[in-house]
C-alpha positions as CSV (number, residue, x, y, z in Angstrom):
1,X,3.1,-6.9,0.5
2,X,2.5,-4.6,3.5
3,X,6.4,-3.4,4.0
4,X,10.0,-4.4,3.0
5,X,12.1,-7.8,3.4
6,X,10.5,-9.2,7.1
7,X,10.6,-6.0,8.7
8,X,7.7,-3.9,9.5
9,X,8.2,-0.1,10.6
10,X,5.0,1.9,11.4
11,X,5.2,5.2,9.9
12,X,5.7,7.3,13.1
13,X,5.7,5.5,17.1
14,X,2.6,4.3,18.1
15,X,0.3,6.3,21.2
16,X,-1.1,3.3,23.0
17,X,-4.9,4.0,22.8
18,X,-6.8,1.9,20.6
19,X,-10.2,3.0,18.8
20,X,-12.9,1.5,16.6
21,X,-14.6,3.6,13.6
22,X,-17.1,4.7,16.2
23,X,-14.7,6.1,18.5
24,X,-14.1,10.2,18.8
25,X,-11.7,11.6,16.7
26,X,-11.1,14.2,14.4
27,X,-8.2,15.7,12.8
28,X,-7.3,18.7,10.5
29,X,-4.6,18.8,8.5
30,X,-2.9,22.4,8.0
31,X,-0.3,21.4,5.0
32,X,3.1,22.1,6.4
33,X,4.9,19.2,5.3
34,X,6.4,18.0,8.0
35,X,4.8,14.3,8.0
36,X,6.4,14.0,4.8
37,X,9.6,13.7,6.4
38,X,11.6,10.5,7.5
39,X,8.8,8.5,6.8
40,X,9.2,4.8,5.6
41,X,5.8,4.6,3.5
42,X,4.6,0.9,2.1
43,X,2.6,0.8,-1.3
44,X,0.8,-2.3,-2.5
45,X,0.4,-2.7,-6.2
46,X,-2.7,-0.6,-6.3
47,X,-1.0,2.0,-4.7
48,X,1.6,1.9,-7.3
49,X,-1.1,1.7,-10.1
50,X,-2.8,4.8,-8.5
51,X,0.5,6.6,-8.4
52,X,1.6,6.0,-11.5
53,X,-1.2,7.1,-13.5
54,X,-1.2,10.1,-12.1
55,X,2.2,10.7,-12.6
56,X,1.5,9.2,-16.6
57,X,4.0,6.6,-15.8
58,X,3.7,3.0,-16.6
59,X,3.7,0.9,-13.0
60,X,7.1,-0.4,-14.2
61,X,8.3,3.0,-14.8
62,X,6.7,4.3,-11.2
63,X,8.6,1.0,-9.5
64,X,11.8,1.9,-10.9
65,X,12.0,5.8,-10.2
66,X,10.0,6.6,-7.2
67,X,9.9,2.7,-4.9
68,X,12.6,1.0,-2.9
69,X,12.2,-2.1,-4.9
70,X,8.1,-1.7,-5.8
71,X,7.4,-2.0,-2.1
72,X,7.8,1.3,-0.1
73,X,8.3,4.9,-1.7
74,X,11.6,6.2,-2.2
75,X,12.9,9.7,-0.4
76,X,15.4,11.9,-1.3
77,X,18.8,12.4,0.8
78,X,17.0,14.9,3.2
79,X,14.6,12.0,4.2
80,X,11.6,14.1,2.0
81,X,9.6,11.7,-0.2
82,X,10.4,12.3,-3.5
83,X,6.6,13.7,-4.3
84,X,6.8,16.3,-1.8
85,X,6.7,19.9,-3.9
86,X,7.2,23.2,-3.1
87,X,3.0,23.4,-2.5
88,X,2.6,20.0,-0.7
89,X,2.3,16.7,-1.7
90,X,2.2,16.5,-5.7
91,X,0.1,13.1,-6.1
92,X,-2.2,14.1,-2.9
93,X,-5.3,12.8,-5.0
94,X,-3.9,9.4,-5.4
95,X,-1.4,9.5,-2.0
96,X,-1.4,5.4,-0.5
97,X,-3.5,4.3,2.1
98,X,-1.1,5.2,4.8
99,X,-0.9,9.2,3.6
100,X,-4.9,8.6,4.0
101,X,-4.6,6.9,7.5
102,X,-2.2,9.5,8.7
103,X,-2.3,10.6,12.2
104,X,-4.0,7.0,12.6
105,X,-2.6,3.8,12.3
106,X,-5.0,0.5,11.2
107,X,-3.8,-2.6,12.7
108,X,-5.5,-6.0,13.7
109,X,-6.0,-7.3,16.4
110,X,-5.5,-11.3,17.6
111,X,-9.3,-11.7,17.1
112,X,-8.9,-10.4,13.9
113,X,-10.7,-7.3,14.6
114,X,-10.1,-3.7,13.0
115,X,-8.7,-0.8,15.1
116,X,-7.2,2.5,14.9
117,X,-4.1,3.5,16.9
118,X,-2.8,7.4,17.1
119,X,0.7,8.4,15.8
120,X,3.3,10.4,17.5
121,X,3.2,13.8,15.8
122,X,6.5,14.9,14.0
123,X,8.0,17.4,15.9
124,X,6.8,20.9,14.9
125,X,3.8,19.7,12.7
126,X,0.6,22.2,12.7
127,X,-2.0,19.3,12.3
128,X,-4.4,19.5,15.0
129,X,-6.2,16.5,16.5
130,X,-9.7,16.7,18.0
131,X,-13.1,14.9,19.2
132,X,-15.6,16.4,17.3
133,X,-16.1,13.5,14.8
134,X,-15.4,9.8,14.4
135,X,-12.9,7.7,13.2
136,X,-15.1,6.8,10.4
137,X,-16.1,10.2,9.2
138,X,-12.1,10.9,9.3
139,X,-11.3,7.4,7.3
140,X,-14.4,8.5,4.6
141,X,-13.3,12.2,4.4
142,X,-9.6,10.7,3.5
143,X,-11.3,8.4,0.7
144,X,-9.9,5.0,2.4
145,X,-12.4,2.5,1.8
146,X,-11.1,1.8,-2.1
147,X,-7.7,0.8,-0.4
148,X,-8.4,-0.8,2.1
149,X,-10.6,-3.5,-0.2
150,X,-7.4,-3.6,-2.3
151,X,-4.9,-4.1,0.7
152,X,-7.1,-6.8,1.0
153,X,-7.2,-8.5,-2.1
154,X,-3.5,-8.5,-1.9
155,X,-3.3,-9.7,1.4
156,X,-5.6,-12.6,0.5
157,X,-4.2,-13.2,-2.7
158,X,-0.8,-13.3,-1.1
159,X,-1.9,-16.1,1.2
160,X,-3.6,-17.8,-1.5
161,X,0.2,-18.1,-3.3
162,X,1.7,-19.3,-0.1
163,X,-0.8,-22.2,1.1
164,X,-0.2,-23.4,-3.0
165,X,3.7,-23.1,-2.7
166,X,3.5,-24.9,0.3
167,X,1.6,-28.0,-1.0
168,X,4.2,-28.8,-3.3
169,X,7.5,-27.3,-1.5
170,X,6.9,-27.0,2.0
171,X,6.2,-24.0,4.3
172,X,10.1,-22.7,4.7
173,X,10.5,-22.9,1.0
174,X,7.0,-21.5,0.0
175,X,7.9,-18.6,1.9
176,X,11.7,-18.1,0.3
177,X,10.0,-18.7,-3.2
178,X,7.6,-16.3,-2.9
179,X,10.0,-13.3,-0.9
180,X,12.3,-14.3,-4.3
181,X,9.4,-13.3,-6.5
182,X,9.0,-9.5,-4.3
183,X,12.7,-9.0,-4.8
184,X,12.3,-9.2,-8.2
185,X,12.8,-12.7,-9.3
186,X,9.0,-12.6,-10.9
187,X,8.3,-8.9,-10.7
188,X,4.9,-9.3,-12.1
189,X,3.8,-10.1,-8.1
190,X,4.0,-5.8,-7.7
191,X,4.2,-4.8,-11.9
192,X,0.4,-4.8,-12.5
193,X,1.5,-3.4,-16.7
194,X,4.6,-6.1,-16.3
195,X,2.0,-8.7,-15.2
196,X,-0.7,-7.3,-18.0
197,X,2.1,-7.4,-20.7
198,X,1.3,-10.6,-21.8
199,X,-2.1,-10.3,-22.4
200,X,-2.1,-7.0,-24.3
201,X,0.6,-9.4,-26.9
202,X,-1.8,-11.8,-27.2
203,X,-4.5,-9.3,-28.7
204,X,-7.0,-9.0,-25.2
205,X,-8.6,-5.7,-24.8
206,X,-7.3,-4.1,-21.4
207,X,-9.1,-2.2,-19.2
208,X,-8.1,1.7,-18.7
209,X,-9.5,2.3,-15.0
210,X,-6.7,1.8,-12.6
211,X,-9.3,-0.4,-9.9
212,X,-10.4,-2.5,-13.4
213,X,-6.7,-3.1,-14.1
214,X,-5.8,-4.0,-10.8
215,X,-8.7,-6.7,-10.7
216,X,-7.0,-7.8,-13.7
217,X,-4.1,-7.9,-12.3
218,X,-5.4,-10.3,-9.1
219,X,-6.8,-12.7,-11.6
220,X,-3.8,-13.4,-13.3
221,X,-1.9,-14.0,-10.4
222,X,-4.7,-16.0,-8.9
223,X,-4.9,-17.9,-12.1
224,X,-1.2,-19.2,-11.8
225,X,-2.7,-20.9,-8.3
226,X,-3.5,-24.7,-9.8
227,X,0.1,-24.8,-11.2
228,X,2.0,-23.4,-8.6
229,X,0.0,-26.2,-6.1
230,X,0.4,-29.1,-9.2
């Protein structure tokens, strides 16, 4: 759920200095654009919920217009994604967790811990990095925290689908099932409204709030665990 097919591109090259949310950093963004650029962006189904209610799109509708198949945004044929606007970035309120990240990186490392790791700038780009904060007054100033409990709950709930494949089919199959079901075979795993459908025909009230709905949306997918491991 973190990138396309088994491939993983980080959005720009990676500086090889490592920080924690206490470490110095700061950063101010100047709005020219450039970052927007030749960017492979990854988008969870949160993301895609976040996205398209702000665009007043259905998550189906957001998939299919503005994603390479639901799991990294689209960009046009000058390498621009496709909500970058003549005054910036057009969904900035509700831009993924990666936009938020942006100059910094989060990975994991093989302990399992959380760290931060610096971007190459894109050539010609007017941010400006400094020292006169931390990490985590950057990561709350860009609003991060909601996402990254999502990315989570994916990432978890992901796992949680692979270990009940696996029971019944086996790890190498478990893993081919479920890649089947992000290339569309079950779209429902990225579709929160495609995965909601069902409910809303059988008469159940549906929550409006995009972090409500996305709950939802881990439930039901959670709920098809016992079956799947049957």
């Amino acid at each position: 759920m973190t990138g396309p097919r088994d491939e993983y591109r980080p959005a720009a090259p990676l500086r090889p200095v490592l920080r924690t949310r206490e470490s110095a950093y700061a950063y101010e963004c100047r709005a020219c654009g450039r970052c927007c650029h030749d960017k492979l962006i990854p988008v969870n189904p949160y993301e895609i919920a976040r996205l398209a209610a702000n665009r007043g799109l259905s998550t189906t509708e957001l998939i299919e217009r503005f994603t390479e198949e639901g799991v990294a945004l689209a960009v046009g044929d000058d390498g621009a994604c496709l909500f970058l606007g003549e005054r910036g970035c057009e969904v900035h309120p509700d831009r993924p967790l990666v936009c938020r990240l942006y100059p910094l990186g989060a990975v994991t490392d093989p302990e399992g811990r959380e760290l931060f790791v610096e971007l190459e700038a894109q050539p010609g780009s007017e941010g400006r990095a400094g020292a006169d904060g931390t990490v985590a007054a950057y990561l709350q100033a860009q609003g991060v925290a909601p996402y990254l409990e999502m990315a989570h709950r994916y990432r978890e709930t992901v796992e949680k689908l692979v270990r009940a494949l696996a029971l019944g089919t086996g790890a190498a199959e478990a893993a081919a099932t479920l890649r089947g079901s992000v290339d569309g075979a079950d779209a429902r795993v990225l579709d929160v409204d495609l995965a909601l459908a069902g409910l809303e025909r059988r008469g159940l009230p549906l929550p409006q709030r995009v972090e409500d709905r996305v709950r939802l949306h881990i439930s039901v997918l959670e709920a098809e665990i016992p079956s799947l491991s049957a």
